[in-house]
The first five atom37 places (N, CA, C, CB, O) and aatype in JSON, in Angstrom:
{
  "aatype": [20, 20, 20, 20, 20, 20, 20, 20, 20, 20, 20, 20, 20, 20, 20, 20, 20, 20, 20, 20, 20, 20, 20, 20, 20, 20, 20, 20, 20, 20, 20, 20, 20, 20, 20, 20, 20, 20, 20, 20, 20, 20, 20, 20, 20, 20, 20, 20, 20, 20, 20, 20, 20, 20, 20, 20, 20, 20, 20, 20, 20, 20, 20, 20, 20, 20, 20, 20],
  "atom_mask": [
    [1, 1, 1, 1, 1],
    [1, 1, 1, 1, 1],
    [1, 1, 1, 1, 1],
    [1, 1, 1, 1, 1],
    [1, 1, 1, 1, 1],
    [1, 1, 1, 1, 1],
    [1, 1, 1, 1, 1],
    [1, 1, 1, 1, 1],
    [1, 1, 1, 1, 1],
    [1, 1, 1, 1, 1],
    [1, 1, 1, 1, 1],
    [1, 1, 1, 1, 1],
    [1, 1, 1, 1, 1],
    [1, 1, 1, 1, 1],
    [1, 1, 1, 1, 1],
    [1, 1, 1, 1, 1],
    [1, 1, 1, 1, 1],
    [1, 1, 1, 1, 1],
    [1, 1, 1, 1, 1],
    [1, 1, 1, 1, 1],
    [1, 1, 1, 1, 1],
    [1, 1, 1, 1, 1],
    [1, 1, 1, 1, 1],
    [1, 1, 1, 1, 1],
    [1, 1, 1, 1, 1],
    [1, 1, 1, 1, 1],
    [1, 1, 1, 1, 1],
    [1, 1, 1, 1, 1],
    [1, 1, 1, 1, 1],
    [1, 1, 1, 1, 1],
    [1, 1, 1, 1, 1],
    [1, 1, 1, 1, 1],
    [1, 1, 1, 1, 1],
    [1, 1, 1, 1, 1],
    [1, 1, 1, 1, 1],
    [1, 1, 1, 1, 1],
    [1, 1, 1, 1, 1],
    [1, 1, 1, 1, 1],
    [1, 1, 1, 1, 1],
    [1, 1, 1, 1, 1],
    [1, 1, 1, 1, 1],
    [1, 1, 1, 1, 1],
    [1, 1, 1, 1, 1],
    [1, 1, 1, 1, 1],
    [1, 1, 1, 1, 1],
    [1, 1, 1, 1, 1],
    [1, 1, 1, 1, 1],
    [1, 1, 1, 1, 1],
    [1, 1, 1, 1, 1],
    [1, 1, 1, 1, 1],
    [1, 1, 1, 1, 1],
    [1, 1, 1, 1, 1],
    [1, 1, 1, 1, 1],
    [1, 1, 1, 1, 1],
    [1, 1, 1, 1, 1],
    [1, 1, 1, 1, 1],
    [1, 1, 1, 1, 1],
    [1, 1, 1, 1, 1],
    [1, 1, 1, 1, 1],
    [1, 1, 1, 1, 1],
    [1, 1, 1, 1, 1],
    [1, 1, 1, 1, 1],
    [1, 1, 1, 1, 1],
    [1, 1, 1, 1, 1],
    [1, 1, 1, 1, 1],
    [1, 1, 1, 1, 1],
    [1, 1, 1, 1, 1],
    [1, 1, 1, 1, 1]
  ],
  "atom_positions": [
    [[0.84, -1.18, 0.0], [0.0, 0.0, 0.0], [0.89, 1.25, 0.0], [-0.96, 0.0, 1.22], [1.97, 1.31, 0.59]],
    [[0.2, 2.48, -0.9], [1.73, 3.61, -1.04], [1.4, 4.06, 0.35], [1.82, 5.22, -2.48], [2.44, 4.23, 0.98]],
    [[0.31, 4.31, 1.06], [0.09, 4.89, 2.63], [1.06, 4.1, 3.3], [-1.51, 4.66, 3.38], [1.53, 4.87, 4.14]],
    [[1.7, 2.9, 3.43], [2.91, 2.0, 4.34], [4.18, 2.7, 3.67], [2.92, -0.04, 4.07], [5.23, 3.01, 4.22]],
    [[3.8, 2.86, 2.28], [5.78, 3.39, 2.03], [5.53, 4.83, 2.72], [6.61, 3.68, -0.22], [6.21, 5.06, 3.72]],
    [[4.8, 5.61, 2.37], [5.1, 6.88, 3.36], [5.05, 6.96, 5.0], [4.12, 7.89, 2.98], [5.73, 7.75, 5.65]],
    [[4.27, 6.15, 5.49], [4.89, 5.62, 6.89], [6.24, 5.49, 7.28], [4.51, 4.43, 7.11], [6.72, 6.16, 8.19]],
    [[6.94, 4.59, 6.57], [7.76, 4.13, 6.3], [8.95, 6.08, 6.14], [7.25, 2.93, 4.98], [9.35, 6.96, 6.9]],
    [[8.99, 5.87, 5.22], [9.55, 7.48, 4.75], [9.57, 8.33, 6.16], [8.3, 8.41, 3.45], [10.54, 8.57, 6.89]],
    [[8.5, 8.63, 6.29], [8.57, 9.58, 7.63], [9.07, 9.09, 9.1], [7.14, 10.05, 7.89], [9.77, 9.8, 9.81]],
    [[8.66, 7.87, 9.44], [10.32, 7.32, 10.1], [11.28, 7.25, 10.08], [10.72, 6.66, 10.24], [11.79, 7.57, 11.16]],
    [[11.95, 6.96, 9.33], [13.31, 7.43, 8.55], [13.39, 8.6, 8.84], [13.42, 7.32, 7.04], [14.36, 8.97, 9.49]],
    [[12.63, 9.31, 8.54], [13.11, 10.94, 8.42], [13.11, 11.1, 10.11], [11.75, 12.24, 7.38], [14.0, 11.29, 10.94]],
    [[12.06, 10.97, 10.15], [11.94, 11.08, 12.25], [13.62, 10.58, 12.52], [10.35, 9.34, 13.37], [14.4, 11.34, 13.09]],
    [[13.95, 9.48, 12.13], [15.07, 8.89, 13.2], [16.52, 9.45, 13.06], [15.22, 7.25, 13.02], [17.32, 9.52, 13.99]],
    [[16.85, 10.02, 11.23], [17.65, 10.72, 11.0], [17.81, 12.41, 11.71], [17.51, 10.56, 9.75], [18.77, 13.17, 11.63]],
    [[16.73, 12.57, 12.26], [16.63, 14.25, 12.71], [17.15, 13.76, 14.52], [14.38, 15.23, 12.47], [17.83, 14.34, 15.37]],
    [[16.49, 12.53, 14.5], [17.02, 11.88, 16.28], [18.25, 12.02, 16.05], [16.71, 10.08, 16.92], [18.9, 12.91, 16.6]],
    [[18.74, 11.22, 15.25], [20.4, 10.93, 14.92], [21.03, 11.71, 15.05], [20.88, 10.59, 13.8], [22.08, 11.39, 15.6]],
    [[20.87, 13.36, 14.63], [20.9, 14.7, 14.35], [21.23, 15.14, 15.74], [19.58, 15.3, 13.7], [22.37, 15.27, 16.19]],
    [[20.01, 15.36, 16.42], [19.75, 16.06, 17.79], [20.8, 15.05, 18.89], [17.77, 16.0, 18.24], [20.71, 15.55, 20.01]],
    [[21.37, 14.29, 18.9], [22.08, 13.01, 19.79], [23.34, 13.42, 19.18], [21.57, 11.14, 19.51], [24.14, 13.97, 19.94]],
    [[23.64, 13.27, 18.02], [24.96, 14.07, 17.66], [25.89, 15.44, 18.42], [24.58, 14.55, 16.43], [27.05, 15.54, 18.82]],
    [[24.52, 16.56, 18.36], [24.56, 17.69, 18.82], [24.76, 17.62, 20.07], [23.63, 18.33, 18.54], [25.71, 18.23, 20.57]],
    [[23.81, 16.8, 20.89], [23.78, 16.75, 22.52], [25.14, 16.0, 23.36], [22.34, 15.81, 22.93], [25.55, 15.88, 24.51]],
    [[25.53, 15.61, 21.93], [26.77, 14.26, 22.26], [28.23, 15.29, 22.6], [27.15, 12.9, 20.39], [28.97, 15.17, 23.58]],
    [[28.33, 16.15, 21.62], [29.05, 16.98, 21.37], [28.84, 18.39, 21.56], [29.27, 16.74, 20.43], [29.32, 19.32, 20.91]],
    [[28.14, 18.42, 22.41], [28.04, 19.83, 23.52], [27.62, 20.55, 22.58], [29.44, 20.58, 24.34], [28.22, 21.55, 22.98]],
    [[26.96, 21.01, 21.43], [27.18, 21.48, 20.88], [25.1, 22.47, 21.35], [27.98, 20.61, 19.61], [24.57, 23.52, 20.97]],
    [[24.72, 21.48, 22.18], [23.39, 21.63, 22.7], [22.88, 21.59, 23.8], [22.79, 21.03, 22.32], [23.82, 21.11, 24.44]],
    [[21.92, 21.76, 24.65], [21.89, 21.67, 26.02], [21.15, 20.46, 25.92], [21.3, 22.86, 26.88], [20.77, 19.96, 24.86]],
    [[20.89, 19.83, 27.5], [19.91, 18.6, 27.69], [18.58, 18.71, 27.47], [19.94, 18.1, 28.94], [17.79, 17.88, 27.02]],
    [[18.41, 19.77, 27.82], [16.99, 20.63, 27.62], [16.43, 21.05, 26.35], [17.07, 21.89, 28.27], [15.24, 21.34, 26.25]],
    [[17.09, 21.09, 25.57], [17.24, 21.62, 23.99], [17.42, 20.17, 23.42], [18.73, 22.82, 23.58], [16.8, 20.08, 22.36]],
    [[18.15, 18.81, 23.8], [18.1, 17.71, 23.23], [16.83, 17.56, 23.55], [19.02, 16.73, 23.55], [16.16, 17.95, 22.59]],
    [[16.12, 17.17, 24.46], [14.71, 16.44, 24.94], [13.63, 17.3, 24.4], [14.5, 16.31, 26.68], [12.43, 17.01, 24.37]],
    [[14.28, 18.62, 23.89], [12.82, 19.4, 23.48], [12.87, 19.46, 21.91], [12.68, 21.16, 24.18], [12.06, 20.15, 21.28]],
    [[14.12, 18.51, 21.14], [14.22, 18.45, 19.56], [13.47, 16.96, 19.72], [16.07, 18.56, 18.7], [13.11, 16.51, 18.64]],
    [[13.24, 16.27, 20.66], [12.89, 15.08, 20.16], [11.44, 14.85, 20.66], [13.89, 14.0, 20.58], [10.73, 13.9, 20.3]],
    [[11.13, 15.67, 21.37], [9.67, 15.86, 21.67], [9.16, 16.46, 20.31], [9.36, 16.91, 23.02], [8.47, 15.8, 19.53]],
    [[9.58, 17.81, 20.1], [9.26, 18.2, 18.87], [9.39, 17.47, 17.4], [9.86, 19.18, 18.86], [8.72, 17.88, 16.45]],
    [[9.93, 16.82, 17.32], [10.05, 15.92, 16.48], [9.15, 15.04, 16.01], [10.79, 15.41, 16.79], [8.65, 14.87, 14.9]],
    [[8.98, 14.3, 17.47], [7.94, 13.63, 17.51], [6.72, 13.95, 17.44], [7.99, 13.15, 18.25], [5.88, 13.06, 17.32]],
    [[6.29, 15.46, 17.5], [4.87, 15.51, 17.57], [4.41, 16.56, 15.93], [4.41, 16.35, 19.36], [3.32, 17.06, 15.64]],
    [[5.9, 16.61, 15.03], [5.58, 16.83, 13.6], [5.61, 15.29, 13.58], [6.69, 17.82, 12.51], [4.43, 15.26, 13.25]],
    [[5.92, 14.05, 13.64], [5.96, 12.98, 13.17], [4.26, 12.44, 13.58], [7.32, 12.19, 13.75], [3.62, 11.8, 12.75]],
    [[3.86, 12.69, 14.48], [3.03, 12.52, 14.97], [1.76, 13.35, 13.87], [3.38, 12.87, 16.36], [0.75, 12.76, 13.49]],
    [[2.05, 14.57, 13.57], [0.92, 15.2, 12.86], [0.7, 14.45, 11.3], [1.28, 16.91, 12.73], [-0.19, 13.8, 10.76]],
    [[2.32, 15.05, 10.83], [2.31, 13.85, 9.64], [1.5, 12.93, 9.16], [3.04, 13.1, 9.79], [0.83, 12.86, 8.12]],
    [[1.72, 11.89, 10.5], [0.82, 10.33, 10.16], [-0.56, 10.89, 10.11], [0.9, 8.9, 11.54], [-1.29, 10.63, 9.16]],
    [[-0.9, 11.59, 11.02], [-2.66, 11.83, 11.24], [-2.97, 11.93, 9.96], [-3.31, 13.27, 12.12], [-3.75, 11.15, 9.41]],
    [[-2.13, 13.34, 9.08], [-2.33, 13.83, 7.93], [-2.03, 12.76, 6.75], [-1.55, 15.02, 7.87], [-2.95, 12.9, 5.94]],
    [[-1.23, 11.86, 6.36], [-1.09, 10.64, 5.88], [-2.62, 9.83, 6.16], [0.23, 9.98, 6.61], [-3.41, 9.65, 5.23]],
    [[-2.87, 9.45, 7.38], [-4.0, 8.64, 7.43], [-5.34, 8.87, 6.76], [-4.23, 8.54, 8.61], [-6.12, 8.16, 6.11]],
    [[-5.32, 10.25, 7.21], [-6.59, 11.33, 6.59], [-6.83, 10.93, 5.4], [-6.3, 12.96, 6.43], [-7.87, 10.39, 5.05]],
    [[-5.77, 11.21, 4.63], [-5.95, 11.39, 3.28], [-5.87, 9.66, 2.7], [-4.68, 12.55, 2.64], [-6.36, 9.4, 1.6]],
    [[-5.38, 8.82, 3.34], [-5.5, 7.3, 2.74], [-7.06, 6.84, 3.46], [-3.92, 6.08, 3.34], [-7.61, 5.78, 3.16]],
    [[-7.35, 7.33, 3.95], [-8.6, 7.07, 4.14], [-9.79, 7.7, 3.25], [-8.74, 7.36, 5.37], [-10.75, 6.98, 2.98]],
    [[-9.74, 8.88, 2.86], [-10.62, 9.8, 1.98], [-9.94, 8.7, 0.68], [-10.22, 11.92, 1.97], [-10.72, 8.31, -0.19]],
    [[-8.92, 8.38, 0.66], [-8.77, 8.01, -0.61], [-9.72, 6.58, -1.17], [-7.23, 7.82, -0.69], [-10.27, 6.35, -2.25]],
    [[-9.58, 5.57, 0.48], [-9.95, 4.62, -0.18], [-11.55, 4.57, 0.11], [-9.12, 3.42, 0.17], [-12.28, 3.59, -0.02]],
    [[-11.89, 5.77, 0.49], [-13.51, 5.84, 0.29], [-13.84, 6.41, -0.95], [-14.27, 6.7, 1.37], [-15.0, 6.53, -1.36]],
    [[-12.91, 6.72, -1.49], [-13.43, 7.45, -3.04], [-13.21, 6.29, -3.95], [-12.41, 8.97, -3.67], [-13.75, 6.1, -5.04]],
    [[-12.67, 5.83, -3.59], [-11.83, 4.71, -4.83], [-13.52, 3.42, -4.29], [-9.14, 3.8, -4.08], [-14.11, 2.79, -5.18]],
    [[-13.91, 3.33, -2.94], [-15.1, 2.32, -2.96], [-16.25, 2.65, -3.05], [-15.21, 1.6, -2.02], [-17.17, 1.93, -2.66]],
    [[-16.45, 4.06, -3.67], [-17.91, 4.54, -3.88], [-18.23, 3.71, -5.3], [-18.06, 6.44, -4.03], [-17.3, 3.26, -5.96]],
    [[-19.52, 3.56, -5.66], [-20.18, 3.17, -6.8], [-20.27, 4.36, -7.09], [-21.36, 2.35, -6.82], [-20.58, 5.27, -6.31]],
    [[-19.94, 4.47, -8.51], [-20.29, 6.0, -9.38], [-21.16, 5.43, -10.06], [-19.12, 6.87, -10.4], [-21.79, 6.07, -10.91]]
  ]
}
């Protein structure tokens, strides 16, 4: 289903921006407070994302099972 490859996609992307923010925090380059608040934030665009992904694979496959 293309709705699982973009699941898919936006994890990836989520875990590379983790990867990111752990780098930074690793290497002082960030506070602890500023790590825990890139991965909260992170998580809750990853979080909107899917809603918005779901939304629309759902409108989709009610259009695709209407009788015209």
């Amino acid at each position: 289903m293309i709705a699982e490859d973009h699941r898919v996609a936006i994890r990836n992307i989520r875990r590379e921006a983790n990867e990111q923010i752990k780098k930074l925090a690793k290497e002082k380059k960030i506070a602890e407070d500023e790590d825990r608040r890139g991965h909260d934030e992170t998580q809750k665009m990853t979080d909107a994302c899917m809603l918005k992904l779901d939304q629309a694979a759902r409108a989709k496959e009610k259009e695709i099972m209407e009788i015209r």
